[in-house]
C-alpha positions in Angstrom: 82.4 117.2 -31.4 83.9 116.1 -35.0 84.6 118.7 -37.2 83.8 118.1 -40.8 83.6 119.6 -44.2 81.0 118.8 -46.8 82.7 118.6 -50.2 80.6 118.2 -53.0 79.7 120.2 -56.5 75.9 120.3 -56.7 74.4 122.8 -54.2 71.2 120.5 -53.3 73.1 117.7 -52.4 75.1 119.9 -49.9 71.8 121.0 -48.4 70.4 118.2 -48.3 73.3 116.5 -46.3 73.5 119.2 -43.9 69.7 118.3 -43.6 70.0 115.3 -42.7 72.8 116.0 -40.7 71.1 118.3 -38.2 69.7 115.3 -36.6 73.5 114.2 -35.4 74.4 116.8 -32.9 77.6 115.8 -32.6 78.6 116.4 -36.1 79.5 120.2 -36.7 79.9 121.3 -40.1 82.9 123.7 -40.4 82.6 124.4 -44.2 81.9 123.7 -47.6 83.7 123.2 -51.1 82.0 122.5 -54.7 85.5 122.0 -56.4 88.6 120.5 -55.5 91.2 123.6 -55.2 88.4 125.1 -52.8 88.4 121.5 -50.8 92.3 121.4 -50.5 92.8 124.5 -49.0 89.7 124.1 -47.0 90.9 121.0 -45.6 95.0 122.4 -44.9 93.3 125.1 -43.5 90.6 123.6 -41.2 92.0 120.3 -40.6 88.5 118.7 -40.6 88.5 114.7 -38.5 86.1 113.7 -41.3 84.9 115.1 -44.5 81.9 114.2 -46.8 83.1 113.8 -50.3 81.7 113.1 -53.9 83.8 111.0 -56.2 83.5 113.1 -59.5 83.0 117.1 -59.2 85.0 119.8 -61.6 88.9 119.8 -61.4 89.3 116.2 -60.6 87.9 113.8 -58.7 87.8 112.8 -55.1 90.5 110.4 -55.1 92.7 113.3 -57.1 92.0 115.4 -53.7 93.0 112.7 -51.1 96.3 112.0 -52.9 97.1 115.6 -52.9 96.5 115.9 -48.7 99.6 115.5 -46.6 97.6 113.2 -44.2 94.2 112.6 -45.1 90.9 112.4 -42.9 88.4 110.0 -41.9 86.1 109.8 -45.2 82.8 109.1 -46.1 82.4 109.0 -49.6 79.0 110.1 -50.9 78.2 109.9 -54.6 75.2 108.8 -57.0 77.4 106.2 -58.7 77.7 102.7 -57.1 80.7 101.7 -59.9 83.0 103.8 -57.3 81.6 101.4 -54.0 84.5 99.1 -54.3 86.8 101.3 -55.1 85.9 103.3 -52.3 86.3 100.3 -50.0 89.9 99.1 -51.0 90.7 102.3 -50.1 89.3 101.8 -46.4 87.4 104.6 -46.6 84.8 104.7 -43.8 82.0 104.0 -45.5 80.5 104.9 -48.9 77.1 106.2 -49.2 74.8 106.7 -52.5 72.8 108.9 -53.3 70.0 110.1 -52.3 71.0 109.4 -48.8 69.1 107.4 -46.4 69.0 108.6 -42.8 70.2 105.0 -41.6 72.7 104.7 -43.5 74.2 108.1 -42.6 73.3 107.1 -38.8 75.7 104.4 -39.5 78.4 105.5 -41.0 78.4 108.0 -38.5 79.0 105.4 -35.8 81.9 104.8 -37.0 83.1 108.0 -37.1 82.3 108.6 -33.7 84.6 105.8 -32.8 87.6 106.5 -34.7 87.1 110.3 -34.5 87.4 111.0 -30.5 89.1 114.8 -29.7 93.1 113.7 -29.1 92.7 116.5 -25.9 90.5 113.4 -24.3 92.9 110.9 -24.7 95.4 109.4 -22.1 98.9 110.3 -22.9 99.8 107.0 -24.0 96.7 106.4 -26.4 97.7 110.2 -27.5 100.7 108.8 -29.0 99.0 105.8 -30.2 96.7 108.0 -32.2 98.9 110.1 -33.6 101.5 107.5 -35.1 97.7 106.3 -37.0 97.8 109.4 -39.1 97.1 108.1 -42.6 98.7 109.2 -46.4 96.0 108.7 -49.5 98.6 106.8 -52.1 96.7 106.8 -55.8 98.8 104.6 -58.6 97.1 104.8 -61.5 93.9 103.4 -60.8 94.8 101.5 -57.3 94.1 103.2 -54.0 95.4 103.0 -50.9 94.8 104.8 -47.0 98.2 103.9 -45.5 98.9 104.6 -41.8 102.1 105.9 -41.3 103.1 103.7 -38.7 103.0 100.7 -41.3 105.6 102.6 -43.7 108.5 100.7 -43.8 110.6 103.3 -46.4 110.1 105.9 -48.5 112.4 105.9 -51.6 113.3 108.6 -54.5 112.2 108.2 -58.0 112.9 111.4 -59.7 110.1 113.7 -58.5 107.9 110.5 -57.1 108.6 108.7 -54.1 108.2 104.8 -53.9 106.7 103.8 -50.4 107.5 100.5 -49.6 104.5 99.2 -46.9 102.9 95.5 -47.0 103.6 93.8 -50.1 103.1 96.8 -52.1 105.3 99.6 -53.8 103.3 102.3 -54.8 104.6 105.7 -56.2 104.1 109.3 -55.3 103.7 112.3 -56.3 106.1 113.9 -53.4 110.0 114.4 -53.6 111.9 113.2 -50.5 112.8 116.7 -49.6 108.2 117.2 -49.2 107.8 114.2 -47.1 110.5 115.0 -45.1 109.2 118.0 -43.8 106.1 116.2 -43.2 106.9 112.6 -41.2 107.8 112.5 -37.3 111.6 113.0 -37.0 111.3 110.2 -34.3 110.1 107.7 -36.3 111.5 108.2 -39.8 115.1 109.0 -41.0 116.4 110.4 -43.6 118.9 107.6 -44.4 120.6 109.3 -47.5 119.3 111.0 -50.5 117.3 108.5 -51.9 115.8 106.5 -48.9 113.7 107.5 -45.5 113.2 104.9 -43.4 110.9 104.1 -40.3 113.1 103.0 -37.6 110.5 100.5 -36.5 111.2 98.3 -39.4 115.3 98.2 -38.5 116.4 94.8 -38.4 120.2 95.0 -38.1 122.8 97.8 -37.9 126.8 97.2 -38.5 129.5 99.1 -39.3 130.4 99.5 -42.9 134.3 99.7 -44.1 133.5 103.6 -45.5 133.4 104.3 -41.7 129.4 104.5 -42.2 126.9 102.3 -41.3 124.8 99.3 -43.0 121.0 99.1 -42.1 119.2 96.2 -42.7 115.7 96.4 -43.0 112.8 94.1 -42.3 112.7 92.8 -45.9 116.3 92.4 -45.5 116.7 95.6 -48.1 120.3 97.0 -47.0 120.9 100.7 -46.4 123.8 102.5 -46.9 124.6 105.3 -44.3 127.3 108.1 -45.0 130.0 109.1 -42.2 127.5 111.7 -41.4 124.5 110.2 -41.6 126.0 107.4 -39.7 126.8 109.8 -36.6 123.3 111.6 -36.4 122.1 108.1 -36.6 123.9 107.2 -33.4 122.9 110.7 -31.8 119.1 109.4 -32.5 119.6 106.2 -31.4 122.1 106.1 -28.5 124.6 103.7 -30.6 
């Protein structure tokens, strides 16, 4: 069963959706929002695998919600304007439909849902794992869009109350201090190197000793991190050094 939530500010096109929707057994609708502070806390509070959302409703629009979400969802955006289709693609969303929505083009959208959407209690431990470390952030700078799986993160770094993430060729900000993500990310994959930087340990490509009696990281893209005496030794306690 995937759970989803049907976000959207005009009260006919929510009906008509879960219309349409009553054909696909396998979708079960666990709730509805016509604004974006109802979505958000909705969506914390639900945590839907896939939600159904407009692009331009009251207090912002849909890419304003998916950048405020800790991890985001599968999406499918649904929305009367076709200027938002590319957008909606750059930001791999899985799929964008316009309205009014044609039964075909929900049925296939809806494939794809079914395949990236299957209950994690199903799963072999190993593809458990593998699932979990997929668990995407919405980046939005300025008018460029991202879905960015965690696992392809190399760094996280401080700019005042933004954070720069460092994944791919690109170096996005935002809106999250250090001291948010941190609570967030998987303590076994990222580190909090010092104040300013959180690293994925994937991405290490050398580690030596620095003359403070810390240690120098080198990352993938041959950035260097400093590490503090005491960073240095939980470093080592996390990584058997």
């Amino acid at each position: 069963m995937i759970r989803a939530i049907i976000i959207d500010d005009e009260r006919l096109a929510r009906a008509e959706l879960r219309r349409l929707l009553l054909a696909h057994t396998e979708i079960e609708i666990v709730g509805e929002a016509a604004h974006i502070d109802d979505a958000l806390q909705l969506i914390e509070a639900l945590q839907p695998n896939l939600i159904f959302l407009d692009v331009q409703m009251p207090g912002g629009n849909g890419f304003d919600l998916l950048a405020r979400l800790d991890t985001a969802p599968e999406v499918i955006f649904t929305t009367a304007f076709d200027a938002y289709a590319l957008k909606a693609f750059e930001v791999n969303a899985l799929d964008y439909l316009q309205k009014p929505i044609e039964s075909k083009r929900l049925a296939a959208a809806l494939d794809r849902a079914r395949q990236r959407s299957q209950p994690l209690g199903l799963l072999p431990t190993a593809i458990l794992h593998q699932k979990r470390a997929e668990h995407k952030i919405f980046i939005k700078d300025g008018d460029r869009c991202w879905f960015v799986a965690l696992v392809d993160i190399m760094l996280f770094e401080s700019e005042g109350n933004y954070a720069r993430v460092y994944f791919q060729s690109h170096r996005p900000l935002m809106l999250r201090s250090l001291n948010q993500l941190e609570t967030r990310l998987d303590a076994t994959q990222f580190f909090r190197a010092n104040r300013r930087q959180i690293i994925n340990l994937n991405f290490i490509n050398t580690v030596s000793a620095a003359d403070s009696g810390g240690l120098t990281i080198v990352m993938n893209n041959e950035l260097r991190i400093e590490l503090s005496r005491r960073r240095a030794a939980e470093f080592r306690d996390i990584s058997s050094l």
